[in-house]
N, C-alpha and C positions, 0 to 999 in steps of 0.2 A: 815519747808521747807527751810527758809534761804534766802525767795524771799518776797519782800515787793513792798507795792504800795503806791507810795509819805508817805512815810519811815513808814510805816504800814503793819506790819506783815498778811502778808496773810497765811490762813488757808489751811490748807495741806485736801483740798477737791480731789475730785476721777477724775474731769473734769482737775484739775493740776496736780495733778500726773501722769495721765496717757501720759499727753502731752510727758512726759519723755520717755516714750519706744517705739516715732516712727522715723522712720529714722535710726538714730545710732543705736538704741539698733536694729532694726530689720536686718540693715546693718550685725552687727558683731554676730547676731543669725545662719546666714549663714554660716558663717565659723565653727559651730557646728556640724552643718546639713550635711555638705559636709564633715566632716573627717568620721562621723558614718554613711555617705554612703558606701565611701571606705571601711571603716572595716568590714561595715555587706557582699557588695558585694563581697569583695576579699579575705576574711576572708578564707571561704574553699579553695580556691587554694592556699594560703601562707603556711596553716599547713598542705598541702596536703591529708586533709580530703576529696578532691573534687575527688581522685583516686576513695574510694569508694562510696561517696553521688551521684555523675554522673554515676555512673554504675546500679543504681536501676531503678526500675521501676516507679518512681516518675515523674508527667508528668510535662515540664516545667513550664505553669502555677502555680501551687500548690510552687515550687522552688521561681518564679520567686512575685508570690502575697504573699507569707509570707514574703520576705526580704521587697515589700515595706509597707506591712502591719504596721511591726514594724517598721518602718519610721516616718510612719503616727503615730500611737501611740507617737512616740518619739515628733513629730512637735506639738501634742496637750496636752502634759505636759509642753513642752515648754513656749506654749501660756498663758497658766498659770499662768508666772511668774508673768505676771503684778498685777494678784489679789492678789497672796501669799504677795508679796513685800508690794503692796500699800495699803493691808487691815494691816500689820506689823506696815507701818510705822506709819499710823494713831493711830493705838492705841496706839504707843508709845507717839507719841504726844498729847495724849489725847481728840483727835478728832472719836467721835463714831459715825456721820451721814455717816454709809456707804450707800452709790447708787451702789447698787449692778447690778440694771437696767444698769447704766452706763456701769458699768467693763464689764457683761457679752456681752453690746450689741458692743463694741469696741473689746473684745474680738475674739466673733463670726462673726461678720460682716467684720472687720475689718484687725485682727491682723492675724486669723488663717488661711483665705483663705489664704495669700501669705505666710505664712509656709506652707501650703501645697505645694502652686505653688513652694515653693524653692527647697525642699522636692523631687517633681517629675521629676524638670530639673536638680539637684543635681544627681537623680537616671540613668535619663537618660544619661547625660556625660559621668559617670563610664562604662556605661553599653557600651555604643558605643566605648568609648576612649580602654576601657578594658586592664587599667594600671593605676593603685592606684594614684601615684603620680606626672602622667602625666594630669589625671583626675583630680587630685586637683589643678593644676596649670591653667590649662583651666580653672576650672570653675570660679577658685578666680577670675583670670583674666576679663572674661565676667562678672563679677556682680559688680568690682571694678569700671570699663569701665560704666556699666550700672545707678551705683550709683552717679559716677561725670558729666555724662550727665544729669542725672536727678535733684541731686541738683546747679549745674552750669547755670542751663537752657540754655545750649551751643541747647541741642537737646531735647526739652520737650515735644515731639509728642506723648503721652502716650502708642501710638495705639502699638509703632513699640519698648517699651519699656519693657520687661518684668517684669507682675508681676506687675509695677506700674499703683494706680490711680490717677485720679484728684486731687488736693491737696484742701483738707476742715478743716475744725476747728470744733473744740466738745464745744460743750457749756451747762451751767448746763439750760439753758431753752427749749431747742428744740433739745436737740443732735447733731447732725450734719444736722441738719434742710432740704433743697431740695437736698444737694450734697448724701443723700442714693442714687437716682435714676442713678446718673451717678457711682456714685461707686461700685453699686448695678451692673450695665450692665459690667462693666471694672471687676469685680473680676468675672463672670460669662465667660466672651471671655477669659479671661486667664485662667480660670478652664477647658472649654472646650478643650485651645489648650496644657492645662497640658496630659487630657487626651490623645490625637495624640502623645503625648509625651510617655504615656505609652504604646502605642498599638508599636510604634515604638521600644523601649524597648523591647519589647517581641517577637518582630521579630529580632532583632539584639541579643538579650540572646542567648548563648549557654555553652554547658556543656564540662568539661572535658578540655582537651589538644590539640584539634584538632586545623590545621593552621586557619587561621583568615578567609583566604580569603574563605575558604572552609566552615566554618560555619556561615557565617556571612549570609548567602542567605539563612534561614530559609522561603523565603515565600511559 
């Protein structure tokens, strides 16, 4: 790892590696997430495949739950990385006590609810903004905004902060010990207000070339 403790090579365990993919790496995950929103959402109108994919009988739902289906698939290969990476680097190093308990439970617990969350507010900006690269500009914006308030602690009110929780520590004897409970509640408020997210989405979705203001009143 390259990291010592009072000049003692410390062991490239699964509780130090993973310290590496939060924040930053989750930070500039986003920026991923957000271009293969644009592509997947505006994909049919740029090559003007959407002339004849909007003219079927295909109900918006179906349209609108595939595009973020493979989203979601995309958000949970993502999540991944961390095991692929850090079960790589260990063996290189010759470190074979993988905690796999650890990876999966920081994985799941942890890393992939808010690739979801990214995932679905990602979807929703396109969907609303309904211009690729107006939509990417927005959204960087609002997560950039969101990320220096958060690590600045200018503004660290979690509640009003998207996507983020409490700030805890992983550790090889207790995990992340009592802080599950509050991280537990804060990824579930934000999952749920992912979903108003999507039901919003699917009221503002529409097909075709029609003017904005005219299709935009789906309710």
């Amino acid at each position: 790892m390259g990291d010592t403790f009072y000049d003692i090579p410390k062991f490239p365990r699964t509780v130090v590696l993973m310290q590496t993919f939060f924040d930053v790496f989750i930070f500039f995950i986003f920026f991923i997430i957000i271009f293969y929103t644009g592509e997947t959402i505006h994909r049919d109108r740029l090559t003007r495949y959407a002339h004849i994919n909007d003219s079927l009988p295909t109900p918006n739902w179906v349209l609108n739950g595939s595009r973020l289906l493979s989203l979601i698939i995309l958000s949970l290969f993502l999540s991944m990385i961390p095991l692929i990476m850090g079960v790589a680097i260990q063996v290189i190093k010759g470190y074979l006590h993988f905690e796999f308990s650890i990876y999966f439970m920081e994985i799941f617990t942890l890393i992939l609810p808010r690739f979801l969350e990214m995932v679905i507010f990602s979807y929703f900006i396109h969907v609303l903004i309904n211009n690729k690269f107006a939509a990417h500009a927005i959204g960087i914006i609002i997560w950039v905004v969101l990320f220096f308030l958060h690590i600045s602690k200018v503004f660290n009110y979690n509640i009003l902060l998207f996507s983020y929780t409490p700030d805890y520590i992983v550790s090889d004897m207790n995990g992340i010990g009592h802080m599950w409970r509050p991280v537990f509640w804060f990824n579930l408020y934000w999952l749920l207000g992912s979903g108003l997210m999507i039901i919003a989405a699917s009221l503002f979705f529409y097909r075709g070339y029609q003017q904005r203001l005219e299709s935009d009143c789906n309710f």
